[in-house]
N, C-alpha and C positions, 0 to 999 in steps of 0.2 A: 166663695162668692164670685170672686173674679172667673175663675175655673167656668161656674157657670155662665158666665157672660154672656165665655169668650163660646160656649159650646154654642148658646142664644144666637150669636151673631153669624154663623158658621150655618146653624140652620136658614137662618134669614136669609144668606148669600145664597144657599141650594136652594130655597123655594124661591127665589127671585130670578133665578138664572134662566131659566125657561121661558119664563115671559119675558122678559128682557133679549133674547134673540129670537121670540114671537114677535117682537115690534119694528125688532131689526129687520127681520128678514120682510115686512111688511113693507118698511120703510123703502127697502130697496125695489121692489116690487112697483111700489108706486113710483119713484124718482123712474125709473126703468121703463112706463108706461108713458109718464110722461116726456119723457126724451124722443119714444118711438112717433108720438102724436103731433111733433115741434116738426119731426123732421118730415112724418108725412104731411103737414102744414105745407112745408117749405115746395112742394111737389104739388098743391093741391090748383086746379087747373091747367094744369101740363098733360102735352098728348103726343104722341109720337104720328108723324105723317109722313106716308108715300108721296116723291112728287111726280109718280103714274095718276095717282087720285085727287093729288093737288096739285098742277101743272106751277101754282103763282108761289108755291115753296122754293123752285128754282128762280124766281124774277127779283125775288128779295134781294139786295145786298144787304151782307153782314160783317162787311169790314174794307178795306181800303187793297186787301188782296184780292187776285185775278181769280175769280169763279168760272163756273160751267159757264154760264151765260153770257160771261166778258171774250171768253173761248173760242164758242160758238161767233159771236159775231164778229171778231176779230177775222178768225179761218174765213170765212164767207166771205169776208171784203176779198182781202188779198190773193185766195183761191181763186173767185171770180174774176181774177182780173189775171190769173197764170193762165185758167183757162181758155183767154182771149189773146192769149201773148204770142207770138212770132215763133218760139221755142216750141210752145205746145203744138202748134202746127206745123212743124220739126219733128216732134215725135209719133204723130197720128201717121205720117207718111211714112214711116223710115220701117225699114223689114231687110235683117230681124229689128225686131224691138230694142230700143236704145236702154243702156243698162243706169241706173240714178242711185245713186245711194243719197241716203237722208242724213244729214248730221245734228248732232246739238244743238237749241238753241242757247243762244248764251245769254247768263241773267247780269245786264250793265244798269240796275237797281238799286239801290237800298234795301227793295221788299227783300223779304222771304217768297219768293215765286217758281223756285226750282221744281216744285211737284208741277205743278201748273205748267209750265214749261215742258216737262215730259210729256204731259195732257195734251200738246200743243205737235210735237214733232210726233206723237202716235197717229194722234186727227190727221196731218199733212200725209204722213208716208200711208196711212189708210186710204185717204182722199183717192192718192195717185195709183195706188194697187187698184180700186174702184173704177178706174179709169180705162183701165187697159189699154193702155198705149204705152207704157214702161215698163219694164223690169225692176226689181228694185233689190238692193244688195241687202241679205237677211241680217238685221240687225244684233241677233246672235253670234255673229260672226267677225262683225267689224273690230271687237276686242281684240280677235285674232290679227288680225290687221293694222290696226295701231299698234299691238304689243311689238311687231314686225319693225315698224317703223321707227318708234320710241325707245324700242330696248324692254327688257325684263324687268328693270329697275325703276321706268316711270311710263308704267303702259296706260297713261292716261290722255284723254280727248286734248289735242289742242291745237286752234281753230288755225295756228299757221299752218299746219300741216296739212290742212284737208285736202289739200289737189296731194300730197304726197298718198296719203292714205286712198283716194280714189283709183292712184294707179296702182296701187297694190290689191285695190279690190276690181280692178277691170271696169270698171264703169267711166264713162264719157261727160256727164254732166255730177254734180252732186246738188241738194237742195240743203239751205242751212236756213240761220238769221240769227235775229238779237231782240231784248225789251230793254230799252235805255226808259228813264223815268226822271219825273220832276215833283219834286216833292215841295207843297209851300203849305207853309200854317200862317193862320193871325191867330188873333186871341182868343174869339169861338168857330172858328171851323181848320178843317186841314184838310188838303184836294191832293191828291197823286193821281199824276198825269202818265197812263203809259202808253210808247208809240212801240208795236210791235212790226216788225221788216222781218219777210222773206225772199231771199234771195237765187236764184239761180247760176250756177258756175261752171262751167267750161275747165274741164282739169285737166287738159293737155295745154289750152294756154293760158288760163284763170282768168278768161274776159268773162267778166259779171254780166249774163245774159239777160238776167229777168233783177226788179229789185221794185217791192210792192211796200206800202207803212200802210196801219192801220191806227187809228189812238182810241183810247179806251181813257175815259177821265171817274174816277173814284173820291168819296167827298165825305166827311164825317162835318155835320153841321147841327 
């Protein structure tokens, strides 16, 4: 009797087995369906845009760092106004072509703006190439020229040296600068203030030729 039960219950398990990982795998099917359907939810009115096609995709701010657009009008100020400078009508005359090398700007921040910053001495030594009135020292190269200066052991930019580094790269003037910033919060808003400066420099005597600020104010309210 027992014998028989246990045979009873044995078959009960094999005929149950099947549809019991018939429901499982169901189960899983649907949780799976619905997990895909949360997340395309989570996506659901979102579009991706050119700002060729949307111009006001760039005017946006999206946070309290320096964008294309803080960029742009910063270079314009201070451009503008080397453009009009005693120097640049220095270089428009001079033949051959005066030689400039472009250096770092340096980030005296809080932010994170170092990309931005590159963004910023590419615009400048572009600007001045565009110009045609300077020479400009290939930037590819000036590693070589620091490494010269600094040694093997720390071939990196730094900003006392730059008349050092100019006379090793033959050039007469160099063009650099800075973003110093001011950071303030209250209770609901934070404003970061930054003034960017470029400067012109004489590297045979280091007399600062040219020296322009820009400010750019950033607000989370």
């Amino acid at each position: 009797m027992n014998s028989a039960s246990l045979e009873s219950d044995h078959e009960v398990s094999a005929r149950m087995a099947p549809m019991i990982a018939l429901r499982f795998a169901r189960f899983v099917a649907s949780s799976t369906a619905l997990v895909a359907l949360a997340l395309a939810g989570t996506g659901c009115g979102k579009e991706v845009v050119r700002g060729a096609d949307d111009p006001s995709v760039d005017s946006h701010a999206l946070s309290t760092s320096l964008d294309k657009e803080d960029i742009k009008r910063a270079l314009r100020d201070t451009l503008n106004k080397l453009r009009a400078a005693p120097v640049m009508g220095e270089w428009r005359t001079s033949n051959p072509k005066t030689i400039v090398a472009v250096f770092p700007f340096q980030n005296a921040t809080s932010e994170h703006i170092d990309s931005a910053l590159e963004t910023v001495l590419t615009e400048a030594e572009t600007w001045l190439l565009e110009s045609q009135v300077v020479r400009i020292v290939d930037r590819r190269r000036q590693a070589e020229f620091i490494r010269d200066v600094e040694g093997q052991q720390h071939p990196v930019f730094n900003p006392a040296n730059a008349a050092k580094y100019g006379k090793q790269m033959g050039a007469k003037y160099y063009v650099t600068g800075h973003v110093s910033g001011n950071d303030e919060r209250s209770q609901d808003m934070r404003r970061v203030q930054y003034f960017l400066y470029l400067e012109v420099v004489n590297v045979e005597t280091s007399e600062k030729l040219f020296l322009a600020k820009s400010e750019i104010t950033k607000a989370i309210r």
